[in-house]
Phi, psi and omega in degrees: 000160191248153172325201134203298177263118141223121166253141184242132152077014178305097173252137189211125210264169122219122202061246189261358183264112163263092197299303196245126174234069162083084197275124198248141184212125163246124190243136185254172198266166188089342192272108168272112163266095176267152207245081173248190204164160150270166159338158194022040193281284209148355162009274199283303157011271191286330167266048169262307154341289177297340196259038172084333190298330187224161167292139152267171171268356187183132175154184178226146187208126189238072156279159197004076170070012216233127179283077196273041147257021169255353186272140195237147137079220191291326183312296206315318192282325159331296189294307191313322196265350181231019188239349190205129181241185169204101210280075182270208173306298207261088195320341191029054177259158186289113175341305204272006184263130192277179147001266158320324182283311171315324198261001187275359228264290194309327171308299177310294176338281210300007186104029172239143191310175232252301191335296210289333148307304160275007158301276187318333176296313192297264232289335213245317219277307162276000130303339190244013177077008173257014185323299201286328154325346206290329197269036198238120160303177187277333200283011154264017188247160138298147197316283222301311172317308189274358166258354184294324182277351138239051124293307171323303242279310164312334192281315207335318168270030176064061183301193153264311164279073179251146180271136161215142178250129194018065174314326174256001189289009171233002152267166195272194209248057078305311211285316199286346156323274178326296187325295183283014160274328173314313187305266210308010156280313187290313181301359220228310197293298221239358205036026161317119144309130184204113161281110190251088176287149179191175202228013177295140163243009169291317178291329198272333179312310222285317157328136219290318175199157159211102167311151240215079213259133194211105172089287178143051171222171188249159173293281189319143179283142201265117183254171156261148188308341180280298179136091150254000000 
């Protein structure tokens, strides 16, 4: 199966806390992966890494074919909008922007006319069942509705990648149901790669796999998805 993620050997400290002490991760692509722990395992960390947002201090990090630690500066913020996309707890959709408006933005960020953007937004929003939602801002929506709307927001540039960190963890268990079956509909749909970090263990069932982080190593011996 081809790769889409290998990172080897990541370590990353702050100050005398040494958070990541060299984690080898392979992810294949099409591949739903979860990610658990307990609190301060490294979760989050390390997928702030994988997803370009924080630095290691020392490791290799290869997504979809490209060494983005040699990536710097304008590349960098290039590849991240337009190679990853990312789903957190906490939706961060922009208040003052409706719907539509909030998923046309990576799209805009990366160079695309306002038209084709919101052609693709339009087009995401009614996939995911929010047409009539587009023009509502977040504070008319429901939790599940702002994140489905940033899940769009994440797909809008074709990632390679979407990262999510514990997505659902602010919805009740219906909305969060609907939610995690939506991922393996985009994997399934779009062939999406999709990381998840999450303390759900219903979620983590659902998954292609799911690793296990403790101290800032995986428990599990970390395989490929062929079991190699």
């Amino acid at each position: 199966m081809e790769k889409i993620i290998e990172a080897r050997g990541i370590e990353k400290s702050f100050g005398k806390l040494k958070v990541l002490k060299g984690v080898d991760l392979t992810v294949n692509r099409s591949e739903v992966l979860s990610i658990m722990g307990a609190s301060g395992a490294g979760k989050t960390t390390l997928l702030q890494i994988l997803g370009t947002l924080s630095t290691p201090d020392s490791g290799s990090l290869v997504i979809d074919g490209v060494d983005v630690l040699r990536l710097n500066g304008r590349l960098l913020s290039l590849f991240r909008n337009t190679r990853i996309g990312f789903v957190f707890q906490f939706h961060h959709l922009l208040p003052e922007f409706t719907a539509v408006e909030n998923i046309m933005i990576p799209a805009l960020i990366a160079g695309k006319s306002s038209r084709e953007a919101r052609a693709g937004a339009e087009a995401l929003l009614a996939d995911l069942g929010l047409s009539e939602r587009s023009g509502h801002k977040p504070s008319e929506l429901s939790g599940g509705e702002q994140q489905r709307v940033a899940i769009a927001r994440a797909l809008i540039n074709h990632p390679a990648v979407i990262f999510a960190d514990e997505p659902s963890g602010n919805l009740d268990s219906v909305t969060k149901r609907e939610l995690h079956s939506l991922f393996f509909s985009l994997r399934d749909k779009l062939g999406q790669t999709i990381v998840i970090v999450t303390h759900d263990p219903g979620l983590a069932d659902m998954c292609d796999r799911s690793l296990f982080m403790r101290d800032g190593l995986f428990v599990n011996q970390e395989q490929d998805a062929s079991g190699e």
